[in-house]
C-alpha positions in Angstrom: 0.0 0.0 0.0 2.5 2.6 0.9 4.1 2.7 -2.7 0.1 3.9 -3.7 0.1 6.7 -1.5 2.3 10.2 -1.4 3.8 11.5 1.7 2.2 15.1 2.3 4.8 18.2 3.3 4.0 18.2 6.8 3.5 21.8 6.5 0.6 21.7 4.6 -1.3 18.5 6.3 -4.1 20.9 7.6 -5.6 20.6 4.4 -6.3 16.8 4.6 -8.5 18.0 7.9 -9.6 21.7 7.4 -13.1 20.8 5.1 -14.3 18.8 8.2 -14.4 15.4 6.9 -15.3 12.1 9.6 -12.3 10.1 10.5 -11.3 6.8 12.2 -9.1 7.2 15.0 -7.1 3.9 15.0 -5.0 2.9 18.0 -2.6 0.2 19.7 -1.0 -0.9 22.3 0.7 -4.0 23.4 -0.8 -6.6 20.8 -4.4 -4.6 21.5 -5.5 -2.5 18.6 -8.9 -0.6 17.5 -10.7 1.6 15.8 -13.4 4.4 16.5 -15.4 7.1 14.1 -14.9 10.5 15.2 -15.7 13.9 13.7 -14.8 16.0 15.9 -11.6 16.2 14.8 -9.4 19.3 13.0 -6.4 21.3 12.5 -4.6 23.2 15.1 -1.3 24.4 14.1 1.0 24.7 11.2 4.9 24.5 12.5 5.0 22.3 13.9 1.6 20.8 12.7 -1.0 19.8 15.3 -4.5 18.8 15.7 -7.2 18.2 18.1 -9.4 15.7 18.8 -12.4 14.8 21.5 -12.3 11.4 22.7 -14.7 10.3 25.0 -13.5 9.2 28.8 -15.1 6.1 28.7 -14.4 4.7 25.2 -11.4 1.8 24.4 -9.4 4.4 21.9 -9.1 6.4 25.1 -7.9 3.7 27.0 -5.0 3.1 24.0 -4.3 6.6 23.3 -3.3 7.7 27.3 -1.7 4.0 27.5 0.4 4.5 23.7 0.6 8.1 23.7 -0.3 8.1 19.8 -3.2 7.5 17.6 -4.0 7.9 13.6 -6.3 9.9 11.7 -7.5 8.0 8.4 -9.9 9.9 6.3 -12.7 7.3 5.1 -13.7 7.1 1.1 -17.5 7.4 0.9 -17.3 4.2 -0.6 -16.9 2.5 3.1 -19.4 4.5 4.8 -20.7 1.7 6.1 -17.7 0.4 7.3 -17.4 3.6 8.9 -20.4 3.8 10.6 -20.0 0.2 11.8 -16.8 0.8 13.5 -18.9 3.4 15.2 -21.6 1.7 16.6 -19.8 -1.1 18.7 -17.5 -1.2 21.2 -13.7 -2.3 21.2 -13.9 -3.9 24.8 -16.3 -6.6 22.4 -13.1 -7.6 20.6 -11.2 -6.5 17.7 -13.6 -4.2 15.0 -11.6 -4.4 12.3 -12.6 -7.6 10.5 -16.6 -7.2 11.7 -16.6 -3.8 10.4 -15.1 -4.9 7.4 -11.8 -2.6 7.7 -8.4 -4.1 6.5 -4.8 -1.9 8.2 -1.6 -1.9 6.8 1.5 -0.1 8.8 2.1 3.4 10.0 5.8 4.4 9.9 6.0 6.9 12.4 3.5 4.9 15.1 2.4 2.0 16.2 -1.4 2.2 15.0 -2.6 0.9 12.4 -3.6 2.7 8.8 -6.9 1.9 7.2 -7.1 1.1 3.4 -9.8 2.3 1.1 -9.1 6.2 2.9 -8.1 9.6 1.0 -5.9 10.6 3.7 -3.6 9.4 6.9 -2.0 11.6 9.8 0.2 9.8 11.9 0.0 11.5 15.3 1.7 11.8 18.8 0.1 13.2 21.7 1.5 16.1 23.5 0.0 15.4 27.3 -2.1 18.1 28.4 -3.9 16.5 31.5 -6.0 19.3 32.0 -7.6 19.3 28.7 -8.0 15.6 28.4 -9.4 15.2 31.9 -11.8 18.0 31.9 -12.7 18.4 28.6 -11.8 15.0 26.8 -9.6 16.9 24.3 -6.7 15.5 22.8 -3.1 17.6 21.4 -1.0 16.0 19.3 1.5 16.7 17.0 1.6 15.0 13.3 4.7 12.8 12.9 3.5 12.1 8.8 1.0 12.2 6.6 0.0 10.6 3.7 -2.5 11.1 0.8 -3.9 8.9 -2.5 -2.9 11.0 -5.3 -5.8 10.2 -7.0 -7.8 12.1 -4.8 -5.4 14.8 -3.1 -2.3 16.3 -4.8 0.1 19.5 -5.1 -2.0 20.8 -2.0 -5.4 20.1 -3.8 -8.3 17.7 -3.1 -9.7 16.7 -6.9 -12.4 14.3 -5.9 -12.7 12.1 -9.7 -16.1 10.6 -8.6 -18.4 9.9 -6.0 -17.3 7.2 -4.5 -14.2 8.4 -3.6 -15.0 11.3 -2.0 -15.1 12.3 1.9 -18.1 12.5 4.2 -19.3 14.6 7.0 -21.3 13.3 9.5 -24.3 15.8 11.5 -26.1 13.6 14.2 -28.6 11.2 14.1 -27.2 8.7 11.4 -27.0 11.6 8.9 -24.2 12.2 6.6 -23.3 14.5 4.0 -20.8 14.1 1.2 -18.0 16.6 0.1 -19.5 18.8 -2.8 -17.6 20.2 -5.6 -15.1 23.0 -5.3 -16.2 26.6 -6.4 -14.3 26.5 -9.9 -14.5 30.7 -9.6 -13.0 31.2 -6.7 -10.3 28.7 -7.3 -9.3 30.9 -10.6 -9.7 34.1 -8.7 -7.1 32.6 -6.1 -4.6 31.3 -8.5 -4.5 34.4 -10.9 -5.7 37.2 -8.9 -6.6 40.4 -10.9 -4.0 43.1 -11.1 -4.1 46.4 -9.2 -4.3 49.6 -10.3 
């Protein structure tokens, strides 16, 4: 898998997050591994690059995360929203959701969690502890140690979606879900080749 993907200039992986997409947060620790569908999830920082992320007290990622001190982002395909949304609905304490949910991993290279396949995007990520935050308000620092992107769907700083299926997804509440629309061809010109000054 990894000769299928592109590395992504570290500088620039907000834009893999910053449009809001859902993610699996995939974890491990000591032979135990899982897997949980989060969308609060986003961009923090730039140099070096961080994000955020809630992660409920009581959940098994939790439990991984404080033990590891590291998790992944992987940004689902709308072609495994189901998947997705299985991974979501059961708990990891129930045994490994990978192969019910239908998921299949390959290997980070900065961490010990695992990557998902069929995803447009990967951050690998190490938390920095903030017990305050992650206590009080569940919240999660960590800085990205890589990140990775299918060039088919994400390249020279762009997301190019080539067809439905392989776009991202957003999720509201209540079993709703939205897909990524199309970019706003206008303003993308504008921003490229902006108009000279008098």
């Amino acid at each position: 898998m990894r000769e299928k993907i592109q590395s992504v200039d570290l500088a620039k992986c907000y834009l893999l997050l910053n449009h809001g997409p859902v993610t699996l947060v995939t974890t491990a620790f000591r032979g135990r591994r899982n897997v949980m569908a989060a969308s609060w999830v986003m961009p923090l920082d730039f140099d070096p690059p961080k994000v955020a992320a809630v992660i409920s007290g009581d959940s098994y990622t939790r439990e991984l995360i404080e033990a590891s001190g590291e998790f992944a982002l992987n940004v689902p395909f709308r072609r495994i929203a189901d998947k997705v949304f299985a991974a979501g609905n059961a708990s990891g304490r129930d045994g490994d959701k990978f192969v019910p949910a239908g998921l299949t991993t390959f290997p980070a290279e900065r961490i010990g969690a695992p990557l998902v396949y069929d995803c447009a995007a990967w951050l690998e990520c190490k938390v920095i502890p903030e017990a305050h935050n992650q206590q009080r308000y569940d919240l999660f620092i960590a800085e990205v140690a890589a990140a990775w992107a299918d060039p088919a769907v994400f390249s020279q700083g762009r997301w190019h979606f080539p067809d439905g299926a392989r776009r991202t997804f957003h999720y509201q509440a209540g079993g709703v879900f939205f897909q990524t629309g199309r970019m706003l061809e206008p303003f993308h010109r504008a921003h490229m080749n902006p108009p000279e000054k008098d």
